[in-house]
C-alpha positions as CSV (number, residue, x, y, z in Angstrom):
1,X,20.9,-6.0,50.7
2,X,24.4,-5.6,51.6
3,X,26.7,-3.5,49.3
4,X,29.0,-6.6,47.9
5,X,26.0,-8.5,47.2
6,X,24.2,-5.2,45.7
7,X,27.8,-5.0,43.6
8,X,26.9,-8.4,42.6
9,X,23.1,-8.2,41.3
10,X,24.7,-5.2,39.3
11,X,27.3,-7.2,37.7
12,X,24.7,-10.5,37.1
13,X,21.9,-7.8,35.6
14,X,24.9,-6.6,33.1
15,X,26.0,-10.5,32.3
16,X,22.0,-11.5,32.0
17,X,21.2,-8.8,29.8
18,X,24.7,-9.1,27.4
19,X,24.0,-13.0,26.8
20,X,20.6,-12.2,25.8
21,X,19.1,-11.7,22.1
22,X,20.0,-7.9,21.3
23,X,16.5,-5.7,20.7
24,X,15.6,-5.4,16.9
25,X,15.6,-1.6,18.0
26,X,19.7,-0.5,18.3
27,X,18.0,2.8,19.9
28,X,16.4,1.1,22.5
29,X,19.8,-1.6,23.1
30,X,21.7,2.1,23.3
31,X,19.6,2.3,26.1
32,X,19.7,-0.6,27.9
33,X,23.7,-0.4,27.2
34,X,24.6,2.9,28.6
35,X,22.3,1.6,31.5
36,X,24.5,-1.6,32.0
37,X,27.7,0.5,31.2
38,X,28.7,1.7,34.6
39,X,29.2,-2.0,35.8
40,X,32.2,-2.4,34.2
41,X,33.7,-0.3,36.2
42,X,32.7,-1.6,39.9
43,X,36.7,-2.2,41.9
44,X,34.9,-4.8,43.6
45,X,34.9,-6.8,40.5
46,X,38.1,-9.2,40.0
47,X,40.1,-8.5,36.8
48,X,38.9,-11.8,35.3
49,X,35.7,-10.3,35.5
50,X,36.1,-7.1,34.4
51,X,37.6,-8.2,31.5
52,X,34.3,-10.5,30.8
53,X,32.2,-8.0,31.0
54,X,34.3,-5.4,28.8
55,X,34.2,-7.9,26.1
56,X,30.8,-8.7,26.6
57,X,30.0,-5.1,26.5
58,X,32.3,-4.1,23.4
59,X,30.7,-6.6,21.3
60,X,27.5,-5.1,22.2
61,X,28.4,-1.8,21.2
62,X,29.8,-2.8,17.7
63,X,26.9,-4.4,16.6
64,X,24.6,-1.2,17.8
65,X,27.5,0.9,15.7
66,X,27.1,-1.6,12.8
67,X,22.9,-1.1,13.1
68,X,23.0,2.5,13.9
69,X,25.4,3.7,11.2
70,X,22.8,2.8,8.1
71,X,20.2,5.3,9.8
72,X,23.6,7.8,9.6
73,X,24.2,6.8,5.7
74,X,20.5,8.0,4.7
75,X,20.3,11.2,6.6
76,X,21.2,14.4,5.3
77,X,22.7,17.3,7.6
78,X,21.7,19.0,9.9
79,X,20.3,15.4,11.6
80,X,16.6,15.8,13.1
81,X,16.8,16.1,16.7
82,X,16.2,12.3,17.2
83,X,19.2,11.0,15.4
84,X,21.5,13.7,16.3
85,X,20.7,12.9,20.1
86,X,20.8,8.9,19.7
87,X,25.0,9.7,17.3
88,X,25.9,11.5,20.9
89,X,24.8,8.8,23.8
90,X,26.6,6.4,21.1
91,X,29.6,8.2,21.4
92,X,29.7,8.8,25.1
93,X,29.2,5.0,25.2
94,X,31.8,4.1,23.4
95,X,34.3,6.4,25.2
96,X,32.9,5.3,28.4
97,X,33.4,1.8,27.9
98,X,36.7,2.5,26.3
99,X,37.7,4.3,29.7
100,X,36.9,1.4,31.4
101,X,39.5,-0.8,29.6
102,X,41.9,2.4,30.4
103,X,41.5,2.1,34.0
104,X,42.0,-2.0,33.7
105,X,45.0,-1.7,31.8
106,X,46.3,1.3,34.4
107,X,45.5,-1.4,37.3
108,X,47.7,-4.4,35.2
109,X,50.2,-1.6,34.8
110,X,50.1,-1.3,38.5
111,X,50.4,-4.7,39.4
112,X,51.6,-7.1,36.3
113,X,53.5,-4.8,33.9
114,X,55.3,-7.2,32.0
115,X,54.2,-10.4,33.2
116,X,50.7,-9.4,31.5
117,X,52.4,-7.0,28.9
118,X,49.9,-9.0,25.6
119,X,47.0,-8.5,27.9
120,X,47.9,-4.9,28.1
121,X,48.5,-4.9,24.1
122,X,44.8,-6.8,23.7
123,X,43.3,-4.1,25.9
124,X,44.5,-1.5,24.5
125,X,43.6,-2.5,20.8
126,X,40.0,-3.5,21.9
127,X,40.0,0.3,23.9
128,X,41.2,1.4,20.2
129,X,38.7,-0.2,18.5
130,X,35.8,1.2,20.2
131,X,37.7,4.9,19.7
132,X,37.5,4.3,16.1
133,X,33.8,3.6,15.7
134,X,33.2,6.5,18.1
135,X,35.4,8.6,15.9
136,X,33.5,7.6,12.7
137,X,30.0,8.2,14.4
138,X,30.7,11.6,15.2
139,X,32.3,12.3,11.4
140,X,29.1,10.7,10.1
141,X,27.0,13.0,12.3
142,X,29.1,16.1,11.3
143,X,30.1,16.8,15.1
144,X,34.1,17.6,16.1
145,X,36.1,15.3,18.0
146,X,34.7,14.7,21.7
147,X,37.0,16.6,24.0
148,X,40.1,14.2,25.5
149,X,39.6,11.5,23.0
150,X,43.3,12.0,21.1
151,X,44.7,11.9,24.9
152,X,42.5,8.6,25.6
153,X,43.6,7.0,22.5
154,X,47.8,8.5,23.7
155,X,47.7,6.9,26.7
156,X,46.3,3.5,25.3
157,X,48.7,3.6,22.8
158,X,51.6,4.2,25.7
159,X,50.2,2.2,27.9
160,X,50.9,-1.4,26.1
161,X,54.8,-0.1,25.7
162,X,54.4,0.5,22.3
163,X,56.4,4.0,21.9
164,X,59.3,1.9,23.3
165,X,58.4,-0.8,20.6
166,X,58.5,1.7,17.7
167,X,62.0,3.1,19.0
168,X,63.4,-0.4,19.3
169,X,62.4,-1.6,15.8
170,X,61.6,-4.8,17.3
171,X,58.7,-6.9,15.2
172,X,55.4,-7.1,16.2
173,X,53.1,-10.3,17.0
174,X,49.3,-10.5,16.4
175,X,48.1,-8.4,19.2
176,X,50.3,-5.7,18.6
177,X,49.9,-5.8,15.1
178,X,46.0,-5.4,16.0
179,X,46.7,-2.2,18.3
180,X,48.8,-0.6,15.7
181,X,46.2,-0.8,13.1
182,X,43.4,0.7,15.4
183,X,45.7,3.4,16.1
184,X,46.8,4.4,12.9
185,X,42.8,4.0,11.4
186,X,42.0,6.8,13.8
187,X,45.0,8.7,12.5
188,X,44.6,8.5,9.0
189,X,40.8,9.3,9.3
190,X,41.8,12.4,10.7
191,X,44.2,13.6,8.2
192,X,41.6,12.9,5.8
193,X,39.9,15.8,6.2
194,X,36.6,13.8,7.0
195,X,34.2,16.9,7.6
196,X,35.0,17.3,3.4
197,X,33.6,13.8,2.8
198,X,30.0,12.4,3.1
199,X,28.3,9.6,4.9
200,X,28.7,6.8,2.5
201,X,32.1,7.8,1.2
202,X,33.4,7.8,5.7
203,X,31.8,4.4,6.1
204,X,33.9,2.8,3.2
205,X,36.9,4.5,3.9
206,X,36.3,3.1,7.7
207,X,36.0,-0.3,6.8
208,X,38.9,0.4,4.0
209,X,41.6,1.5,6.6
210,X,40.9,-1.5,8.5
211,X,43.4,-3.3,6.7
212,X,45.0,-0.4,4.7
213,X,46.0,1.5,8.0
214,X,48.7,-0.8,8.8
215,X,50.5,0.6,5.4
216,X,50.3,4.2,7.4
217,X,54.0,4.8,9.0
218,X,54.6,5.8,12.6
219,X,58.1,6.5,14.0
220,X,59.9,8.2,17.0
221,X,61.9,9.5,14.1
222,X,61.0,12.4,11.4
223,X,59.5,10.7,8.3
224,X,60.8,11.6,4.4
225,X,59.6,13.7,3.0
226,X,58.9,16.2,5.7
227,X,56.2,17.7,3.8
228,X,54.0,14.9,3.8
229,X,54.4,13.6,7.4
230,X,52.8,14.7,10.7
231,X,53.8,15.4,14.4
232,X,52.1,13.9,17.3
233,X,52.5,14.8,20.7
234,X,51.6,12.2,23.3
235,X,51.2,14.4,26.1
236,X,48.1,16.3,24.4
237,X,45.0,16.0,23.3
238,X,45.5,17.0,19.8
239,X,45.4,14.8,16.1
240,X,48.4,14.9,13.7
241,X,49.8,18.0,13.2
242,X,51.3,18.8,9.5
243,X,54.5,19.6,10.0
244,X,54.4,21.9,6.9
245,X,52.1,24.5,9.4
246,X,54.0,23.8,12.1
247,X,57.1,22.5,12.9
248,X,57.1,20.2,16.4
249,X,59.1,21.2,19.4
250,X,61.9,19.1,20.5
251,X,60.9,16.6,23.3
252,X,60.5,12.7,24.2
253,X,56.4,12.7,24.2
254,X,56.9,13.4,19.7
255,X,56.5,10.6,17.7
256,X,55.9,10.9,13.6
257,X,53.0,10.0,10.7
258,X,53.2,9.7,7.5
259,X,50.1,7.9,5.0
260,X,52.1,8.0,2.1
261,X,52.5,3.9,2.6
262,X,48.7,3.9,1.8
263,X,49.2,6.9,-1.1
264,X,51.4,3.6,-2.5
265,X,48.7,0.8,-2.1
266,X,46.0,3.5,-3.5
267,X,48.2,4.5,-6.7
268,X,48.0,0.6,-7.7
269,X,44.2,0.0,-6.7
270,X,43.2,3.1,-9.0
271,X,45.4,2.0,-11.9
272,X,43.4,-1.4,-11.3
273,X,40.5,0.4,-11.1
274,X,40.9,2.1,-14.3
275,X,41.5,-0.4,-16.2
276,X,38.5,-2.5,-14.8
277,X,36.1,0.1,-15.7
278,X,37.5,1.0,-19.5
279,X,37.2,-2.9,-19.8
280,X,33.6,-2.8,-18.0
281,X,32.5,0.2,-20.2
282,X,34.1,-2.6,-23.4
283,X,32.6,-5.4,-22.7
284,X,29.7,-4.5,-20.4
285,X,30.4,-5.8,-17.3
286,X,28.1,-5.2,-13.9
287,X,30.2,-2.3,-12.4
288,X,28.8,-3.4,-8.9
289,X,28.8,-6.6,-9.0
290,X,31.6,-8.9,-10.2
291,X,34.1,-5.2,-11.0
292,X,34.2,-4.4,-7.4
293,X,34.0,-8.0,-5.7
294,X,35.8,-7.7,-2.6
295,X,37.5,-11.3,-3.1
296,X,39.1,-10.0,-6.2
297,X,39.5,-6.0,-5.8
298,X,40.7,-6.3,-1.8
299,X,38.3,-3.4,-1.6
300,X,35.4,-2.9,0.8
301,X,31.7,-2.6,-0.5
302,X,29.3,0.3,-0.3
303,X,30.4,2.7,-3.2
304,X,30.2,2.2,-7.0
305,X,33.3,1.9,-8.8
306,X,33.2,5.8,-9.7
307,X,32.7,6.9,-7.0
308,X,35.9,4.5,-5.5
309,X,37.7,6.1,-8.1
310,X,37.0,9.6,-7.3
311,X,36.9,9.2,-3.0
312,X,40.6,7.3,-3.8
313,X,42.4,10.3,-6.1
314,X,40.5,12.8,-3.7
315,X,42.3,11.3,-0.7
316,X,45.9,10.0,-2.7
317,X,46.3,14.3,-3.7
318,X,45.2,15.1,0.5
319,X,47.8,12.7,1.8
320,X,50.4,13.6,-1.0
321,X,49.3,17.6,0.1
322,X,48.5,18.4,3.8
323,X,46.3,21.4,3.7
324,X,48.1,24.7,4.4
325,X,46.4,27.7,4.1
326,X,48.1,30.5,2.1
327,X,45.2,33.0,2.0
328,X,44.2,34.9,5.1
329,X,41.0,34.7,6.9
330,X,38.7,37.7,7.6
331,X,36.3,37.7,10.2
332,X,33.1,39.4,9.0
333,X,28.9,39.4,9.5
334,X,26.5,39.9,7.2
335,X,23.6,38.1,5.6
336,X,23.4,36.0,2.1
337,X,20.9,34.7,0.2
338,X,21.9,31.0,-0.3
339,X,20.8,28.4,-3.2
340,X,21.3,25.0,-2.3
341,X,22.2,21.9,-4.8
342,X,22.9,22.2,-8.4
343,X,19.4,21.8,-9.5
344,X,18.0,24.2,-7.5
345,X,21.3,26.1,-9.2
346,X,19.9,25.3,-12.6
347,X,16.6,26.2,-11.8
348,X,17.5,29.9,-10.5
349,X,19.6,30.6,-14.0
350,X,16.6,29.8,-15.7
351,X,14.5,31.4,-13.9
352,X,12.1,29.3,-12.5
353,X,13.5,28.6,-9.0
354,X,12.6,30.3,-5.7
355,X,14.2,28.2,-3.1
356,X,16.7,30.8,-1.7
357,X,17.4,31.2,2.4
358,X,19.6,33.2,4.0
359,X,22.3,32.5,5.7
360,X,25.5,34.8,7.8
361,X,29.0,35.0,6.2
362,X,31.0,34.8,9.8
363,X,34.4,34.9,7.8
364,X,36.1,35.1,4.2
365,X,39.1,34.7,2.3
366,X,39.9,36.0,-1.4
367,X,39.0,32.3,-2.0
368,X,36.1,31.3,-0.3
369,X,33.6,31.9,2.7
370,X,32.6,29.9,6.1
371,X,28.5,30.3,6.9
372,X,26.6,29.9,9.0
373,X,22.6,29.0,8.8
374,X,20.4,31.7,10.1
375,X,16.7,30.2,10.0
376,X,16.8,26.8,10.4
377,X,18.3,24.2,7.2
378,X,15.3,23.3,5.0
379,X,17.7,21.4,2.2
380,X,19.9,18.2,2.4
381,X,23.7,19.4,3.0
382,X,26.4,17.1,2.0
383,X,29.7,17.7,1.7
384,X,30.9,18.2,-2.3
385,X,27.3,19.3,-3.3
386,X,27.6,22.6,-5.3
387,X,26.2,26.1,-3.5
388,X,25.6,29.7,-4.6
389,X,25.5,32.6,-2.4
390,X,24.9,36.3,-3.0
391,X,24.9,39.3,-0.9
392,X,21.7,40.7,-2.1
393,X,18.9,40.5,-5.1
394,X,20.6,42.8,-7.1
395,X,24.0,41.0,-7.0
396,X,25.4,37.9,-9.0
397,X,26.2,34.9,-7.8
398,X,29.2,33.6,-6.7
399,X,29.3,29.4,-7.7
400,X,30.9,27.3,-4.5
401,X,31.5,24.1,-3.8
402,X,30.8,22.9,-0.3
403,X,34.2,22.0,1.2
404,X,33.4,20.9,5.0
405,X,30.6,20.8,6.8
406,X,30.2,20.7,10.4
407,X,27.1,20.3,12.6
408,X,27.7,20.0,16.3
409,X,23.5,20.5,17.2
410,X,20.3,20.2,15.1
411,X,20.1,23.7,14.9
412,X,23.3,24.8,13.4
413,X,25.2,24.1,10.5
414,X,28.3,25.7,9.3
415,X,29.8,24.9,5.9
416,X,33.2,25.9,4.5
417,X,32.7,27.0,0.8
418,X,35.4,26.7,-1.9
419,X,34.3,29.9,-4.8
420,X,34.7,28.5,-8.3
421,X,32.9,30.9,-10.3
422,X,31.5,34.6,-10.5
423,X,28.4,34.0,-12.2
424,X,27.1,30.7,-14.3
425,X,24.8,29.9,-17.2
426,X,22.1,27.4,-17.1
427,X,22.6,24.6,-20.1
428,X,22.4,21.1,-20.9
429,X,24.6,18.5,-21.5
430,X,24.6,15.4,-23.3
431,X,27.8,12.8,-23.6
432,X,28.8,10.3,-26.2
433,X,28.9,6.5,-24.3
434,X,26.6,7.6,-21.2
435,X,23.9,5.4,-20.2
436,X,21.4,8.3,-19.8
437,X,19.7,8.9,-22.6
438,X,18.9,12.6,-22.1
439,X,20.5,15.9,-21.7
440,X,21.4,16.2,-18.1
441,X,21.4,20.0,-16.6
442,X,24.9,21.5,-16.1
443,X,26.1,24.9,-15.6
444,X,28.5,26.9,-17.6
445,X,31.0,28.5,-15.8
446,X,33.9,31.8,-17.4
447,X,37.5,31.5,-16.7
448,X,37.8,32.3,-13.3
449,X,41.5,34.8,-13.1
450,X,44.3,32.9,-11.2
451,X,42.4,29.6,-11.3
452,X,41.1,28.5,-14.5
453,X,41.9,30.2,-18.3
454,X,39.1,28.2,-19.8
455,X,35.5,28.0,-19.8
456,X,34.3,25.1,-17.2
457,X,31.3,22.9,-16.9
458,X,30.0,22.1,-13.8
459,X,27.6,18.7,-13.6
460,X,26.2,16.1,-11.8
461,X,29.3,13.3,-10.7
462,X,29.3,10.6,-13.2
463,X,28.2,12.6,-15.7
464,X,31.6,13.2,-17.7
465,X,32.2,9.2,-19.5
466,X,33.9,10.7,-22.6
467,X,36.0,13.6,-24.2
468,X,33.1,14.8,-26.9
469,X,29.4,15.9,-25.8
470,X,26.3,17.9,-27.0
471,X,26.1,21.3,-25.5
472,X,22.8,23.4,-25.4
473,X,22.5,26.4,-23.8
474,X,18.3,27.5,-24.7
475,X,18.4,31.0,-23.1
476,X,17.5,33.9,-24.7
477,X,18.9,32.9,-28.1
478,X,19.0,28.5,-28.8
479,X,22.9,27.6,-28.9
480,X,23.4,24.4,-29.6
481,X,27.8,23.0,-30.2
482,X,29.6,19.9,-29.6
483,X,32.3,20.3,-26.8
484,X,35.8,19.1,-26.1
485,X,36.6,17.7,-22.3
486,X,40.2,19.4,-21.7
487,X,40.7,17.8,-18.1
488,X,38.6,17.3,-15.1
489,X,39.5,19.9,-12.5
490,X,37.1,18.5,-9.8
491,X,35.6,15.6,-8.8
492,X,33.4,15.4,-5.5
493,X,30.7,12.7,-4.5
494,X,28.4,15.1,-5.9
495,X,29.7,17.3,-8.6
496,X,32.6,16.9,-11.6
497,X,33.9,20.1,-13.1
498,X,35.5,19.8,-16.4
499,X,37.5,22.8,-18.7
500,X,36.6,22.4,-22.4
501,X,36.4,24.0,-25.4
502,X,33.7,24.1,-28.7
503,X,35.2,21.4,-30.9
504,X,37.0,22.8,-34.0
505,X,35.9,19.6,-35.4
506,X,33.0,18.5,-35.0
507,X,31.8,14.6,-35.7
């Protein structure tokens, strides 16, 4: 068989499969996909039908993403070896059929630059689009950003004219309307500090941002205020830069960020929000059901309304407060025993838990510790979930909360950890209004100097529905009080930690 016609059965084989029924198995479609991929990009093909099979093959890839990201929602991290492996060859597909729409937009550039400027602009937005989901993929697994996938998504971005666009001020139509909101999703997403959220809580904010995002603003300009914007450059392959680490240096390829246009959309949904749920907890409505009805709340489902509640403050104070750190970093090594997960917490105060591991300490700060697992991960990690560590048997233990986790292979995991306490007591906790009718286990936390003056609770999230609640703390001696709520310090999808005092009068 001669080479155009072998070019051909190549190109049919990819068309044949692509208009077929998809396999009730994404992992095995992955497979067929990334076999089918490389067609995309024979030279031989004619532009017409490049662009056939792209779209063929994006559509393919979305609805593996949409199948493949539930398997994502229910594991915990580190991911087993079969998952982990499948999140990767997504990725590289994605990215590999997103470079193919680079190199056909380079070729229209080449011949047709502005007769066939909106094909560029729908090019580059499908290209975009298929960056996003890889984007959210990896965050779901826990893995970093694929190396040259900010300069992909640059040159996509440049390549439909849309820097020029942004300096002009001119309006946008449809299509580049489209492209702007892919690029800004992947933006935002970034600046959220995803590694610090879990599974569920990146899925909704995914499908949030994709009509949100196009609230985000993006100028050649510097944005107002300075210290809530970003710095891009073009030429790199690097996300938005805060400009309150690091100033940018002057030069054309710098364009400007800002999500505070979203901070402004998520200050009314949570005073909406708010009100819903004091109204639900009135009159009884179903919370997940006709509360957070995506006809009537404009937001996306897959959370409960507390936990929308607490994901949208989380990222309104982030956005408001890009991260800087003002404590130095210390590299060190040595071991820690580790106790996973607030029950397993509880259980170790009381005495009846064993399930420590040890993990290394690879650096510190006055404020918290990055680790790294030693023996293999034999609990569910999330990002939020509440951890003690000690350095040996003898030692207290310090109370963290789990800031970022990252997990780039099966066998390693390293989690960034947030100290909120020297030390705890194990007690129960019971609140006025909550639907569970039983003491919930909670941990009592002392001031903690510089951070908090007051006694803290720390319990599970959902667990703090009033001011007043039943305190019992049966250790060596049977304490039993009704406590005060004097703010909630912390919210996470796992954990709310609360200051409070005994009630000086008691009902």
């Amino acid at each position: 068989m001669s080479e155009p016609d072998q070019l051909s059965a190549t190109h049919e084989a990819a068309l044949t499969w692509l208009n077929g029924e998809p396999d009730d198995d994404p992992v095995a479609d992955l497979a067929a996909l990334r076999h089918h991929e490389p067609a995309a990009g024979d030279s031989a093909l004619t532009v017409a039908q490049r662009e056939e099979l792209l779209g063929l093959l994006r559509v393919r890839a979305k609805d593996i993403c949409g199948r493949f990201r539930p398997r994502l929602l229910t594991a915990s991290l580190p991911l087993s070896r079969e998952i982990h492996r499948t999140a990767m060859a997504l990725i590289d597909s994605l990215l590999a059929i997103s470079d193919h729409y680079r190199g056909l937009a380079a070729e229209l550039q080449r011949r047709w630059l502005w007769a066939r400027r909106q094909e560029l602009v729908d090019l580059s937005a499908q290209a975009l689009e298929l960056i996003g989901e890889a984007c959210i993929v990896g965050n779901m697994a826990g893995a970093v950003v694929p190396f040259g996938l900010w300069q992909h998504a640059h040159v996509l971005w440049l390549a439909a004219g849309m820097r020029e666009q942004l300096a002009g001020g001119a309006g946008a139509d449809a299509g580049m309307a489209a492209l702007c909101v892919q690029y800004r999703r992947v933006m935002t997403i970034s600046v959220s500090q995803p590694e610090s959220l879990t599974a569920r809580e990146l899925q909704w904010l995914f499908d949030y941002l994709d009509t949100a995002a196009c609230d985000a603003d993006l100028s050649t300009e510097p944005l107002q205020p300075e210290t809530t914007s970003y710095w891009i450059d073009l030429a790199q392959d690097n996300p938005p830069i805060p400009i309150v680490r690091h100033k940018p240096q002057g030069g054309r390829d710098i364009i400007y960020f800002s999500p505070q246009g979203i901070c402004r959309r998520i200050s009314q949904q949570v005073a909406w929000l708010e009100e819903r749920v004091l109204e639900a907890e009135v009159v009884g409505l179903e919370r997940d059901g006709e509360l957070l009805d995506p006809e009537t709340s404009g937001l996306p489902e897959g959370l409960t309304p507390v936990e929308v509640l607490s994901l949208l403050r989380r990222l309104r104070d982030r956005w408001a407060t890009p991260p800087q750190r003002a404590q130095p970093r210390r590299k060190h090594q040595y071991s820690v025993q580790v106790c996973a997960g607030l029950k397993a917490i509880w259980d170790i105060g009381r005495g009846t838990g064993t399930e420590v591991a040890e993990w290394m300490v690879f650096n510190e700060s006055p404020g918290g510790y990055a680790i790294l697992c030693v023996g293999g991960v034999d609990s569910a990690l999330s990002a939020g979930m509440l951890l003690a560590l000690r350095r040996e048997s003898t030692l207290g233990w310090s109370v963290c909360v789990v800031r970022w986790i990252r997990s780039d292979n099966p066998d390693q995991v390293e989690l960034g950890l947030q100290v909120i306490s020297q030390g705890f007591s194990a007690v129960q906790v019971g609140f006025r209004g909550s639907d569970v009718r039983k003491m919930t286990p909670a941990l009592m936390l002392p001031p903690l100097a510089a951070v908090r003056q007051h006694q803290a609770l720390v319990a599970p999230a959902g667990t703090y529905v009033s001011r007043r609640f039943a305190l019992v703390n049966d250790g060596e001696h049977l304490y039993v009080a009704q406590g005060r709520v004097l703010g909630l310090d912390m919210q996470t999808a796992s954990i709310e930690l609360f200051r409070y005092e005994i009630d000086p009068y008691p009902i």
